[in-house]
C-alpha positions as a Markdown table, in Angstrom:
| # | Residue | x | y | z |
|---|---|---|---|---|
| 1 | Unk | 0.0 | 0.0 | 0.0 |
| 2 | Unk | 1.3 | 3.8 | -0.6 |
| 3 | Unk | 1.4 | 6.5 | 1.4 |
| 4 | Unk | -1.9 | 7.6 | 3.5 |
| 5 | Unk | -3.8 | 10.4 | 1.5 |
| 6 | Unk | -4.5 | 12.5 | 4.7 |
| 7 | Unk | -0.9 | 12.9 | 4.3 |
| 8 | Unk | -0.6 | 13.6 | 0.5 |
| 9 | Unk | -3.3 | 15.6 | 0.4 |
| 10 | Unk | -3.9 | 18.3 | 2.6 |
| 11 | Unk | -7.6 | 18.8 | 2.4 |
| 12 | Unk | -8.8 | 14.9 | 2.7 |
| 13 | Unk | -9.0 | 14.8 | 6.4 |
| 14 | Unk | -8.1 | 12.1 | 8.6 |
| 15 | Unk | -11.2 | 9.9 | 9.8 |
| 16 | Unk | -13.5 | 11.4 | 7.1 |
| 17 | Unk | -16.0 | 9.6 | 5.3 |
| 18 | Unk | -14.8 | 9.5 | 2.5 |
| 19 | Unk | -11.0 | 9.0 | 3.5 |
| 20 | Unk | -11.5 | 5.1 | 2.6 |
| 21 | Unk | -12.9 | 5.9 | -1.1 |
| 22 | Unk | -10.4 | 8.3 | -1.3 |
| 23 | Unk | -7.5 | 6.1 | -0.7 |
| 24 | Unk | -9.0 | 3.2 | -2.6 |
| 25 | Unk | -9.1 | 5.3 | -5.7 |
| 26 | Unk | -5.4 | 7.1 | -5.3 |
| 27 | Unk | -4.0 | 3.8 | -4.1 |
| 28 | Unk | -5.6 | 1.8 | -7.5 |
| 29 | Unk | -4.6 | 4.9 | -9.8 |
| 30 | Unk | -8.2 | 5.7 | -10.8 |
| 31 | Unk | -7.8 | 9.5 | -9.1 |
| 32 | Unk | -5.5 | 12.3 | -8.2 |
| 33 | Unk | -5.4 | 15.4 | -6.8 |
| 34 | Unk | -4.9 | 18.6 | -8.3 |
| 35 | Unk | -1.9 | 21.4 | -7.5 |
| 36 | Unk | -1.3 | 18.8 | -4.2 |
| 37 | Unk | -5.0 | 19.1 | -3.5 |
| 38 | Unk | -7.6 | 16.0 | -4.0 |
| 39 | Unk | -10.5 | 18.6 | -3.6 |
| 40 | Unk | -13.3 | 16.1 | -2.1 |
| 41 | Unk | -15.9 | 19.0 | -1.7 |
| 42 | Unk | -15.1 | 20.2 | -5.2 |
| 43 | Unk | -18.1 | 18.7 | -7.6 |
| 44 | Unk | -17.1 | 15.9 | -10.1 |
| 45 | Unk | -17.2 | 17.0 | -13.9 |
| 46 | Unk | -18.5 | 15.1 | -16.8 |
| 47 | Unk | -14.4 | 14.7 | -18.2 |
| 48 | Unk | -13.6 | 13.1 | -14.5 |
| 49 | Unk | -15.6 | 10.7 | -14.5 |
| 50 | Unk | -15.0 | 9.2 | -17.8 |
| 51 | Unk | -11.0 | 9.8 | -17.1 |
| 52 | Unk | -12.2 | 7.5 | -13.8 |
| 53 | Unk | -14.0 | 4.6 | -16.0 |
| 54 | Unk | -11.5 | 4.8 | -18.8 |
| 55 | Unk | -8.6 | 4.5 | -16.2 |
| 56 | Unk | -10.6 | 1.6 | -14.5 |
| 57 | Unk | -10.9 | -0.1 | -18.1 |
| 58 | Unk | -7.2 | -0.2 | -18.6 |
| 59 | Unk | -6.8 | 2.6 | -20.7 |
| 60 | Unk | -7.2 | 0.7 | -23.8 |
| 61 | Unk | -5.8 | 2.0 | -27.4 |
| 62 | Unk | -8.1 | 4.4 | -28.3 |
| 63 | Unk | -9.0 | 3.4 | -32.4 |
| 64 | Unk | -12.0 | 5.3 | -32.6 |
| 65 | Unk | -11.8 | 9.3 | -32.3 |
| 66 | Unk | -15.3 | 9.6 | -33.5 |
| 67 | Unk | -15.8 | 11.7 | -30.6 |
| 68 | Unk | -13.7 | 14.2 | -32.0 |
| 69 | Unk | -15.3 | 15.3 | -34.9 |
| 70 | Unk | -19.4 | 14.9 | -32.9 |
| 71 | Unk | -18.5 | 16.8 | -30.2 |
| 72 | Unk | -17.8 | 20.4 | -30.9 |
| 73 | Unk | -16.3 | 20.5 | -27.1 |
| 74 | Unk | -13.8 | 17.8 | -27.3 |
| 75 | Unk | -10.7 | 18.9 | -28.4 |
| 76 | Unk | -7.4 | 16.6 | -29.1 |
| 77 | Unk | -4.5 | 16.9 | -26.4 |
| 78 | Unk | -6.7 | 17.5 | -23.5 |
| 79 | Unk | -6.2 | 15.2 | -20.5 |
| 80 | Unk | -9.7 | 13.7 | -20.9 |
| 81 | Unk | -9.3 | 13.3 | -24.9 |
| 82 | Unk | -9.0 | 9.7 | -25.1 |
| 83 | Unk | -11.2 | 8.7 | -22.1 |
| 84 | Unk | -14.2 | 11.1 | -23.8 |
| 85 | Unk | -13.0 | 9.2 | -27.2 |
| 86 | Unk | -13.3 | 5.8 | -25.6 |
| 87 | Unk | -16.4 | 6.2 | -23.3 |
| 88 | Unk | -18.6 | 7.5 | -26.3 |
| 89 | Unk | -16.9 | 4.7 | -28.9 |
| 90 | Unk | -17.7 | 2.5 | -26.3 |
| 91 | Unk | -21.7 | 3.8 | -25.4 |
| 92 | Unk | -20.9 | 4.7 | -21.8 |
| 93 | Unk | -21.0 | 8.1 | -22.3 |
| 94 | Unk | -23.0 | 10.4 | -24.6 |
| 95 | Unk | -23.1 | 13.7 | -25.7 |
| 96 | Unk | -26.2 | 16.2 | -26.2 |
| 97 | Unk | -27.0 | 18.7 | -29.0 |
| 98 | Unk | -23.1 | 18.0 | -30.4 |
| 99 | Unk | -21.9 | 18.6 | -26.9 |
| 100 | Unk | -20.1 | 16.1 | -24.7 |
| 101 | Unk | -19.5 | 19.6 | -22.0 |
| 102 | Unk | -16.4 | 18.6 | -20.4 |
| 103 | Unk | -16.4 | 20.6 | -17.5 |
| 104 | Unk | -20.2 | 20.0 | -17.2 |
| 105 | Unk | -20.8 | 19.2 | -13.3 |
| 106 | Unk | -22.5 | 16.1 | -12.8 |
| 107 | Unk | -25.5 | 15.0 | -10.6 |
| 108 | Unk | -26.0 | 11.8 | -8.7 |
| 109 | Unk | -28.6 | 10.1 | -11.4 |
| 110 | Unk | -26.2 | 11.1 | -14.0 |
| 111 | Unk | -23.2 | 9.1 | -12.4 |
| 112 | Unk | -25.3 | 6.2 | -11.4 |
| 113 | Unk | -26.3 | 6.2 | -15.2 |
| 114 | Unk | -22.4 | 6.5 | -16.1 |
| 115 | Unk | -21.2 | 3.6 | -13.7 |
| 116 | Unk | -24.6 | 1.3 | -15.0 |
| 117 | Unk | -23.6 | 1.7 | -18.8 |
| 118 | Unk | -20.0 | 0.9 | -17.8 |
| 119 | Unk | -21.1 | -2.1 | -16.2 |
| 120 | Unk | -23.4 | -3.1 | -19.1 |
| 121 | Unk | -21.2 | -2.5 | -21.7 |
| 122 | Unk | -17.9 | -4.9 | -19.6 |
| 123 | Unk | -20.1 | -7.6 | -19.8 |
| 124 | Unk | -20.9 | -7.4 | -16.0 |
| 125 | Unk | -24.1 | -8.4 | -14.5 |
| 126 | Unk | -26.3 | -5.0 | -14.3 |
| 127 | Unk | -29.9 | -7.6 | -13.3 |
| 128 | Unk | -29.5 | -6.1 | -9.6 |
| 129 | Unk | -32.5 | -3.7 | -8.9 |
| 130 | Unk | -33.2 | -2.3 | -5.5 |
| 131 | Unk | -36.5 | 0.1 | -4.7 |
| 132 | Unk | -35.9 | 3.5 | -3.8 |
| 133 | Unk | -39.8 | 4.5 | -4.2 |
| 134 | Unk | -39.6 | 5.4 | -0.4 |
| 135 | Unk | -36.5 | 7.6 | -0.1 |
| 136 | Unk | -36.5 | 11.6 | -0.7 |
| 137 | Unk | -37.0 | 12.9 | -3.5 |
| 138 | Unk | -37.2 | 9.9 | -5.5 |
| 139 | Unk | -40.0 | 11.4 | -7.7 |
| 140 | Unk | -37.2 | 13.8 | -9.0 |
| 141 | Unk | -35.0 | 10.3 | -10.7 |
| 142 | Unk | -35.9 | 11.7 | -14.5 |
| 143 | Unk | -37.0 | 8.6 | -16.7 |
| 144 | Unk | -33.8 | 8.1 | -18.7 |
| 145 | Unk | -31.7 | 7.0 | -15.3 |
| 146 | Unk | -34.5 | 5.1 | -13.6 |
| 147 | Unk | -33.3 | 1.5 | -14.6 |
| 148 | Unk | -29.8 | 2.7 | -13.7 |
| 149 | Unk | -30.5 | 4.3 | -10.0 |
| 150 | Unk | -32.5 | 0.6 | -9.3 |
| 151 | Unk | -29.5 | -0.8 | -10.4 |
| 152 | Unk | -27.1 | 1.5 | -8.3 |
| 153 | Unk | -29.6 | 1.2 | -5.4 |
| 154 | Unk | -29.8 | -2.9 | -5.8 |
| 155 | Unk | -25.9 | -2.8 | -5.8 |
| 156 | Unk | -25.4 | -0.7 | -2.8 |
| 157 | Unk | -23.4 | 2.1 | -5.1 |
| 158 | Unk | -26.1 | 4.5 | -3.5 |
| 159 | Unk | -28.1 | 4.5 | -0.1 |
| 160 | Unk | -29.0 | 8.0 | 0.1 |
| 161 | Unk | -27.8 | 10.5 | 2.6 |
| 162 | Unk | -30.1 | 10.2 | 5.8 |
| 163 | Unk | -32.9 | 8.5 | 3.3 |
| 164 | Unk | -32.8 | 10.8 | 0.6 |
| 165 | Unk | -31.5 | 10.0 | -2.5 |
| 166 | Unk | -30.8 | 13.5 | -3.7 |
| 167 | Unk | -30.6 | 12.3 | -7.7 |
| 168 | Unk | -30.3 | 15.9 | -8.8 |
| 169 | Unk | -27.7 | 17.2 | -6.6 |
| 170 | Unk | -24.5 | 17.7 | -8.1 |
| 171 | Unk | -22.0 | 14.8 | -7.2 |
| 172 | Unk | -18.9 | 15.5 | -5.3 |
| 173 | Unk | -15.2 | 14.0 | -5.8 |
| 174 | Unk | -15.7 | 12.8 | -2.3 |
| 175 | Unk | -18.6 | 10.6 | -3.3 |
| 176 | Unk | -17.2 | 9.6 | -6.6 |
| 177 | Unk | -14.3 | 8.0 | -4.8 |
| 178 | Unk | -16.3 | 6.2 | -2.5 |
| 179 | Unk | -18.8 | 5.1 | -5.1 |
| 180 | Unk | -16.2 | 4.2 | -6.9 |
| 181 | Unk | -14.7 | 2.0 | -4.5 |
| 182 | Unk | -18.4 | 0.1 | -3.7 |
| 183 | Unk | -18.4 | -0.2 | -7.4 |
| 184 | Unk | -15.1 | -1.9 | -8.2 |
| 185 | Unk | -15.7 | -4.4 | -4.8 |
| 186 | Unk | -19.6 | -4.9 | -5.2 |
| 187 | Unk | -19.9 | -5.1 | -9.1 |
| 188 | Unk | -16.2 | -5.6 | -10.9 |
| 189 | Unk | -15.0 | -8.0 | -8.7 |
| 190 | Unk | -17.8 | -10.2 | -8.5 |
């Protein structure tokens, strides 16, 4: 194991909730920090997550730039180029009006529906469904990411916070890390 990230990163604090995702995801390469900081507070963008998925595929050769020419937002030589290229190759991610918006933030349905189409598309089992009918705001889960926040419910990827589910609410890099790490033991590994 490396070194603890409460001591490479100043701002993930010891004994924090999400110091175990955190770790999981630094120690396995999926996640870094920024200018020395991991920034668990800051929201997760549309370009880190796929960077996270495309990391936890491999990084495989990237044959298919289609993504390039699609989306009028995705330029070559960015740090999230061949991730964006691979994810929408791929069908994990897509795009909107020509758009894949990079530094879009991203809510909670969104990155259940990013982590569910990874799973789908690695051949992983993605039958688990788990009801969330009762939990906060779970009117608010728009119709597109339904089948995927079953799925991330049914898996354990997401329990709520303090029963409510919160599907619109932007995602942090805090949660991310820690979804991330329920993901890769609860669904990848299986």
């Amino acid at each position: 194991p490396g070194p603890e990230v409460c001591e490479v990163f100043p701002d993930v604090k010891h004994g924090a909730w999400y110091e175990v995702g955190v770790q999981f995801v630094y120690d396995n390469g999926l996640m870094s920090g920024s200018n020395g900081l991991f920034n668990p507070t800051s929201d997760i963008t549309r370009a880190q997550i796929v960077t996270t998925l495309y990391r936890l595929a491999g990084e495989p050769e990237v044959t298919d730039t289609k993504a390039l020419t699609d989306f009028t937002d995705v330029a070559e030589g960015k740090y999230y180029t061949d991730a964006v290229c691979w994810a929408y190759a791929n069908g994990v991610a897509t795009g909107n009006n020509g758009k894949f918006d990079p530094t879009g933030k991203l809510t909670r349905q969104q990155m259940a529906a990013f982590f569910f189409r990874y799973a789908d598309v690695m051949g992983m089992d993605t039958t688990a469904r788990g009801d969330y009918s009762s939990m906060v705001n779970a009117d608010k889960v728009s119709g597109y990411a339904e089948d995927a926040m079953a799925w991330a419910v049914g898996t354990g990827l997401i329990n709520g916070s303090n029963g409510n589910l919160m599907p619109t609410g932007n995602a942090t890099r805090a949660q991310m890390a820690s979804m991330m790490k329920q993901f890769v033991e609860n669904v990848v590994r299986k």
